[in-house]
BAROGU-424316 format. One record per residue: residue in one letter; x, z, y of N, C-alpha, C, CB in turn. Coordinates in Angstrom, 1 decimal, decimal comma. Glycine has a CB too. Example, Ala and Ser with C-alpha at 12.3 -4.5 7.8 and 13.67 -1.06 7.14 Angstrom:
# residues 2
NODE  r     n.u     n.w     n.v    ca.u    ca.w    ca.v     c.u     c.w     c.v    cb.u    cb.w    cb.v
NODE  A    13,2     7,8    -5,7    12,3     7,8    -4,5    13,2     7,8    -3,3    11,3     9,0    -4,5
NODE  S    12,8     7,1    -2,2    13,7     7,1    -1,1    12,9     7,9     0,0    14,1     5,7    -0,6
//
This chain:
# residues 82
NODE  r     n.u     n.w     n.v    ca.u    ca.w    ca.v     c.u     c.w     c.v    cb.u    cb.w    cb.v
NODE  X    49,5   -32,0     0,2    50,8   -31,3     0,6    50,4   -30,2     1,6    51,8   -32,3     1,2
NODE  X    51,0   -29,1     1,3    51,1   -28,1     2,1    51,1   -28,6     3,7    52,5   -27,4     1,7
NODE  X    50,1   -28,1     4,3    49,8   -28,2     6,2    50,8   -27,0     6,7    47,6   -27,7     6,9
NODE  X    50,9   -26,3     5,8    52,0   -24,9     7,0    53,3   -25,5     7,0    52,4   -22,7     6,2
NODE  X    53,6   -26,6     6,2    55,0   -26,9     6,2    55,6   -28,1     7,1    55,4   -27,2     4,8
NODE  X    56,2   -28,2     8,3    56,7   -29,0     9,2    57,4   -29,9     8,3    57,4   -28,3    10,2
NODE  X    57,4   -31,3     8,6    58,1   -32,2     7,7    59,3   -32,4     7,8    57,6   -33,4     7,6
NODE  X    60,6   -31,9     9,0    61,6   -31,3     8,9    61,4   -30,2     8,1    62,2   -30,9    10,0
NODE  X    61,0   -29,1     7,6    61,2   -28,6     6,6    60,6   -28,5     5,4    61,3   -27,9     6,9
NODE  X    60,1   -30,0     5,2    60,1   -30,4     3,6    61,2   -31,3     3,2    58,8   -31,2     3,1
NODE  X    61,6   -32,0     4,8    63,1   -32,4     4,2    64,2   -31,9     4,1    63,5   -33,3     4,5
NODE  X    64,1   -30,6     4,3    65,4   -29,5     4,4    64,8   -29,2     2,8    65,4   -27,8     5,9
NODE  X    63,6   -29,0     2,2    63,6   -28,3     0,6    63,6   -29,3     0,3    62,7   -27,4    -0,1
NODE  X    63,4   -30,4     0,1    63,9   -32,1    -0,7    65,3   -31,6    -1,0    64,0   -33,8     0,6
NODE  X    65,7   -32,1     0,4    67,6   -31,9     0,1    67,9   -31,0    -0,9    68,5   -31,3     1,5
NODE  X    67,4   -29,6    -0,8    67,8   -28,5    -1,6    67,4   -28,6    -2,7    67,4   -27,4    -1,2
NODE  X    66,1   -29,4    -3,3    65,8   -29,5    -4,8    66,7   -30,5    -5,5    64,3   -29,9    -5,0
NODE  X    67,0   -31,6    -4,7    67,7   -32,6    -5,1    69,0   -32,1    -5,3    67,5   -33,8    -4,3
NODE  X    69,7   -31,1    -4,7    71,2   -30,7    -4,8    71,0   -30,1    -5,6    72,0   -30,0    -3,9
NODE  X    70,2   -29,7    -6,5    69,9   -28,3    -7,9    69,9   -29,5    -9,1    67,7   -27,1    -7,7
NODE  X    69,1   -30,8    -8,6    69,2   -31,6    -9,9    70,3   -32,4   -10,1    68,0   -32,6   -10,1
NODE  X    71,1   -32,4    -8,8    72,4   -33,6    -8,7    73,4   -32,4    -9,2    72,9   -34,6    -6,7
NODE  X    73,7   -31,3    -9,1    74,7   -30,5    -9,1    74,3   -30,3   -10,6    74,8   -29,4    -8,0
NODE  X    73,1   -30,6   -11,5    73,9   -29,5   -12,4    72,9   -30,2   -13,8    73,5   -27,3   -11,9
NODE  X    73,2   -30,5   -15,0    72,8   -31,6   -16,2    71,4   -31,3   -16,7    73,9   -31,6   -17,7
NODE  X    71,7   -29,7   -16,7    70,0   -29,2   -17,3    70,1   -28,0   -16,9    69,5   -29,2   -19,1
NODE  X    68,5   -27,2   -17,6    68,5   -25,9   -18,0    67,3   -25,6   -16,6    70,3   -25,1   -17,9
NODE  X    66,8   -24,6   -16,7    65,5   -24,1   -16,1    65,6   -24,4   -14,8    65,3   -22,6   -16,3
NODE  X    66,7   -24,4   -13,8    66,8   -24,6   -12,3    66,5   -25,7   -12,0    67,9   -24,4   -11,9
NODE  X    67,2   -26,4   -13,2    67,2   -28,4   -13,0    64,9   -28,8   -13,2    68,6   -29,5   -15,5
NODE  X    65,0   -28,0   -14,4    63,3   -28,3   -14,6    62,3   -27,8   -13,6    62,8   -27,5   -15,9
NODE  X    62,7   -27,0   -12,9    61,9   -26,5   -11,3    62,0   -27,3   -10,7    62,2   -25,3   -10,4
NODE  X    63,2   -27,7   -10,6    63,6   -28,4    -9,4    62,8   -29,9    -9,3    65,3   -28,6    -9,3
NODE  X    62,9   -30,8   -10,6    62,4   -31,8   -11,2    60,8   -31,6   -10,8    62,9   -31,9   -12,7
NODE  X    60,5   -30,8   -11,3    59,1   -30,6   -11,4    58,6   -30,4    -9,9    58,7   -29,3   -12,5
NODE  X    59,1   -29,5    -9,0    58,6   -29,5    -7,4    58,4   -31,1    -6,6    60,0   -28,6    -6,5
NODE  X    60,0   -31,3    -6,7    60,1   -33,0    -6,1    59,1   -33,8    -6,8    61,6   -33,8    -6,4
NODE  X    58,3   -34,2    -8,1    57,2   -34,5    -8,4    55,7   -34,0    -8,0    57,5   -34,2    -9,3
NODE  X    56,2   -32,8    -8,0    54,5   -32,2    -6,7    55,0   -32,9    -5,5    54,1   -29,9    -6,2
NODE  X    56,0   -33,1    -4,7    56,1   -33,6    -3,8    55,8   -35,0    -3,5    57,2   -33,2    -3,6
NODE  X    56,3   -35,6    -4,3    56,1   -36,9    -4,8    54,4   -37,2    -4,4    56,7   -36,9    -6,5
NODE  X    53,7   -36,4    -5,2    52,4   -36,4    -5,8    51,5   -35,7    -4,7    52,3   -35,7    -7,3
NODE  X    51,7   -35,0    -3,4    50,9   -34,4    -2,6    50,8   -33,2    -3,1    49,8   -34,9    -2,4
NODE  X    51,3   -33,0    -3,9    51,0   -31,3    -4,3    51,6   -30,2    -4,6    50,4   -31,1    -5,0
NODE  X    52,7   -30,8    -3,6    53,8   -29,7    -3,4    52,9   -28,5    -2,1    55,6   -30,8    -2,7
NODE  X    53,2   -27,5    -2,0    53,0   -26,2    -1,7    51,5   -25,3    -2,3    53,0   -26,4    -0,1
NODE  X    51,0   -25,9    -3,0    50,0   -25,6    -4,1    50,1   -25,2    -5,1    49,4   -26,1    -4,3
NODE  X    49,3   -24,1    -5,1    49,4   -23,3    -6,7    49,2   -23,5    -7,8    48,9   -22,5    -6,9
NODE  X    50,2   -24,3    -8,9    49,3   -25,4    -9,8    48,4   -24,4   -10,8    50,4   -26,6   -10,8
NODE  X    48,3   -22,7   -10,6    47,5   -22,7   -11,5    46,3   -21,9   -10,5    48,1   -22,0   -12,9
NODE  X    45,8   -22,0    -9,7    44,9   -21,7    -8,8    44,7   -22,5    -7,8    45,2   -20,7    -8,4
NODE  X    45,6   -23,3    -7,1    45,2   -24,3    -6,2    45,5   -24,1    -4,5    43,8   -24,4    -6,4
NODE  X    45,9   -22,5    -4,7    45,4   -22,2    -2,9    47,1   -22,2    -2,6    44,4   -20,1    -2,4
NODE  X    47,3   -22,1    -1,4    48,3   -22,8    -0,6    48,9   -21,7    -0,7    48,0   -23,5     0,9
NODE  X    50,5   -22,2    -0,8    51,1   -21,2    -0,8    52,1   -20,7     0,6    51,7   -21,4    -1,9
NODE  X    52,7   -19,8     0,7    52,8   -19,8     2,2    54,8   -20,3     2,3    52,1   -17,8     3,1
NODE  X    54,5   -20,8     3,6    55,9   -21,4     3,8    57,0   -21,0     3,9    55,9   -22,0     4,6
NODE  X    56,8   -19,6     4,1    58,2   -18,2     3,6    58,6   -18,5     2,6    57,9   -16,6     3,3
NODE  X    57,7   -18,0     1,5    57,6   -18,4     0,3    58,8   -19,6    -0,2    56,2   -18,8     0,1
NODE  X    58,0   -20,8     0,1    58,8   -22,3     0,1    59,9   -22,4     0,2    58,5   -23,1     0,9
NODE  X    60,1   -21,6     1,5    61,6   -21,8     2,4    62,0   -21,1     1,4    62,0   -21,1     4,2
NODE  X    62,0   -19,6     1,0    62,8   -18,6     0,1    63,1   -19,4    -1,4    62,0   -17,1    -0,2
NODE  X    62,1   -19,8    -1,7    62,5   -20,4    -3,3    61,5   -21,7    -3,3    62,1   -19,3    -4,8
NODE  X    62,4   -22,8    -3,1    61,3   -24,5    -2,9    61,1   -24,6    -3,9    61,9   -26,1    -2,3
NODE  X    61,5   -24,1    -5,4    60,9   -24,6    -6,7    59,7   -24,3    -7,0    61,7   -24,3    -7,8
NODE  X    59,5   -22,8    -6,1    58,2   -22,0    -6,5    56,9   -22,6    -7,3    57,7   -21,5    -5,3
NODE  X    56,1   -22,6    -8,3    55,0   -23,2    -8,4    53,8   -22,6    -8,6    55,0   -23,8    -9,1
NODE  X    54,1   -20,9    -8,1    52,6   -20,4    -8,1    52,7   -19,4    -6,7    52,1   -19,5    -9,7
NODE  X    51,3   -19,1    -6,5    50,8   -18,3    -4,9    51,6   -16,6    -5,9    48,0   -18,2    -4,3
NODE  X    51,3   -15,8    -4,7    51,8   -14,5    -4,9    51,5   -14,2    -6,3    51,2   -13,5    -3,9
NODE  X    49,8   -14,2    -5,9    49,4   -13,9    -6,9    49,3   -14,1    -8,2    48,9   -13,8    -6,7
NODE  X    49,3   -15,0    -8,7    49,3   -15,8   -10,0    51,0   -15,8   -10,7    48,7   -17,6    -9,5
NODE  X    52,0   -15,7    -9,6    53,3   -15,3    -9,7    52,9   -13,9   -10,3    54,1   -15,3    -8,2
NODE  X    52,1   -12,6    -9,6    52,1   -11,2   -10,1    51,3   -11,1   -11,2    51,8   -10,3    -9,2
NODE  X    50,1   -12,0   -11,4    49,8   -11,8   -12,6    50,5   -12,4   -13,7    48,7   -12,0   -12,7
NODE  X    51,6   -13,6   -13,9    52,1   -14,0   -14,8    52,9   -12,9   -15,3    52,7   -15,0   -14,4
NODE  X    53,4   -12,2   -13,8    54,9   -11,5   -14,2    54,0    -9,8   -15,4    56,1   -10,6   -11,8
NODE  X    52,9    -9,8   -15,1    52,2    -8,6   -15,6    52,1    -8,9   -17,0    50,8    -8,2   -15,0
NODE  X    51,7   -10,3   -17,4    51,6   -10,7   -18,8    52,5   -10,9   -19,7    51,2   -11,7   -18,8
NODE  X    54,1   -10,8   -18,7    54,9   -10,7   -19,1    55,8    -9,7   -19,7    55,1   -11,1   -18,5
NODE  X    55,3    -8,2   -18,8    55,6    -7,3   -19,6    54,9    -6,7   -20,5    56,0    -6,6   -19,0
NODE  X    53,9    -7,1   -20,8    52,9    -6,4   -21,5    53,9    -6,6   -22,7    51,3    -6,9   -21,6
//
């Protein structure tokens, strides 16, 4: 698990992932959300599951479903427009 993240605020993004899966049946928000609390679950919540390196706790705080570092975020998004 992420070391930059104070465990008051992994239980402030708990709460918030769990209100994304209690509030709403399906659909892509529910599957982030599912899938984070599982890295959480598993120690490997604030890590980049496709690079590994830590992601930073701005980040986290801004969007707790997040599952990749900046970067791997900007190269997805590049593959994306191609």
């Amino acid at each position: 698990m992420s070391e930059s993240l104070s465990a008051q605020q992994l239980l402030r993004i708990r709460s918030k992932l769990e209100a994304v899966v209690n509030g709403q049946s399906e659909g892509p928000a529910v599957d982030a959300a599912q899938a984070a609390l599982q890295r959480l679950r598993s120690g490997e919540y604030g890590y980049c599951v496709e690079c590994g390196d830590e992601i930073s706790a701005a980040r986290l705080a801004a969007k707790p479903d997040v599952a990749l570092c900046v970067d791997c975020q900007a190269l997805q998004d590049e593959d994306e427009d191609v």
